[in-house]
N, C-alpha and C positions, 0 to 999 in steps of 0.2 A: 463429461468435461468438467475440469476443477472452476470452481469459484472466487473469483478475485474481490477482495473489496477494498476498496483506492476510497479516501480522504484527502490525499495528495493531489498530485504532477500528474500521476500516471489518469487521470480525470480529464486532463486537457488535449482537445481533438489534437492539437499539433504531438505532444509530445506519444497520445497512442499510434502517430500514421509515422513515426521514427522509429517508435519500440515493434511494434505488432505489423505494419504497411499496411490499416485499415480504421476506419476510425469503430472503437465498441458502442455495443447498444447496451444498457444495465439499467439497472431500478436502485431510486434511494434505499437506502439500510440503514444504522446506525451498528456501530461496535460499542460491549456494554462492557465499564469495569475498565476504561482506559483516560488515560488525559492526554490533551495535545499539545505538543508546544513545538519548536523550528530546531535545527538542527543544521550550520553553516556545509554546503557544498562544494568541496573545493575541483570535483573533478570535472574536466571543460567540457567536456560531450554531454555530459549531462546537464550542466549550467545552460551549453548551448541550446541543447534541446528542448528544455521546458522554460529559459531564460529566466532562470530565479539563482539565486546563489542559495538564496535558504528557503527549506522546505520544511514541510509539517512534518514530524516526529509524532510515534503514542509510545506512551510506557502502560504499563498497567496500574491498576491503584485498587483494584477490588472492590472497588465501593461499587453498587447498584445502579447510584445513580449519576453515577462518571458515564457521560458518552459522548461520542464522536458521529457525526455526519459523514455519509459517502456512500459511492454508489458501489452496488455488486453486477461484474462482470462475471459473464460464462466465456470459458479461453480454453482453447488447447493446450494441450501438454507443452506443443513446441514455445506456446505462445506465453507459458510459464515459465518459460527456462529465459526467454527471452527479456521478463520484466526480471525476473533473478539478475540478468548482465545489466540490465541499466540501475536497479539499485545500488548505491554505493555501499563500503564497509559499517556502515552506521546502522545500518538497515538487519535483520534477519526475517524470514519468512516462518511465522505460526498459522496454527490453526486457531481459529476463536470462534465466536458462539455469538450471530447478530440478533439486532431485540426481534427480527423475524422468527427467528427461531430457526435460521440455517448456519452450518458452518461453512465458513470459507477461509480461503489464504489470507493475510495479513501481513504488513511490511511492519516490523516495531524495531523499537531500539535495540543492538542488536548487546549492546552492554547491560542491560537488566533482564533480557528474558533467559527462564532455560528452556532446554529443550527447543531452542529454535534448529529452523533446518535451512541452510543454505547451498 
């Protein structure tokens, strides 16, 4: 099962029992090598659902000691395609490298990475 790790929205019981219809179980992690900052929302489903207009954004920075708080979720396949539709275009999906020392999915800006997958 892939590994999800949310800093964001996708964190908050209401907005995973919209995206997923369950609420997840995961453990804090940190993503290393990234900064975070907000990124305005304009699509309504998505506003509605996690009720923020702006949400957290990472870009990278490659520095060491750049990192971000959040938790990692274990999700289905379906259950990935499904946070895939509630990201908006601002967002892409990478792999990254947590200070655990596992890799998981990642939502980042979808204008500075390469090799993101959507």
């Amino acid at each position: 099962m892939p590994l999800l790790f949310s800093y964001g929205t996708l964190q908050q019981e209401d907005v995973q029992l919209a995206t997923f219809h369950r609420r997840l179980t995961g453990y804090p992690d940190e993503l290393i090598g990234y900064e975070q900052s907000l990124v305005r929302i304009d699509d309504e489903a998505v506003v509605a659902a996690s009720g923020r207009t702006h949400h957290p954004i990472v870009r990278h920075d490659g520095r060491p000691d750049s990192r971000v708080s959040g938790t990692v979720f274990e999700i289905s396949d379906d259950e990935l395609v499904e946070a895939d539709r509630y990201e908006v275009d601002a967002y892409r999906r990478v792999w990254a490298q947590l200070a655990s020392g596992r890799t998981a999915w990642v939502y980042v800006d979808a204008g500075l990475e390469e090799g993101a997958k959507r």
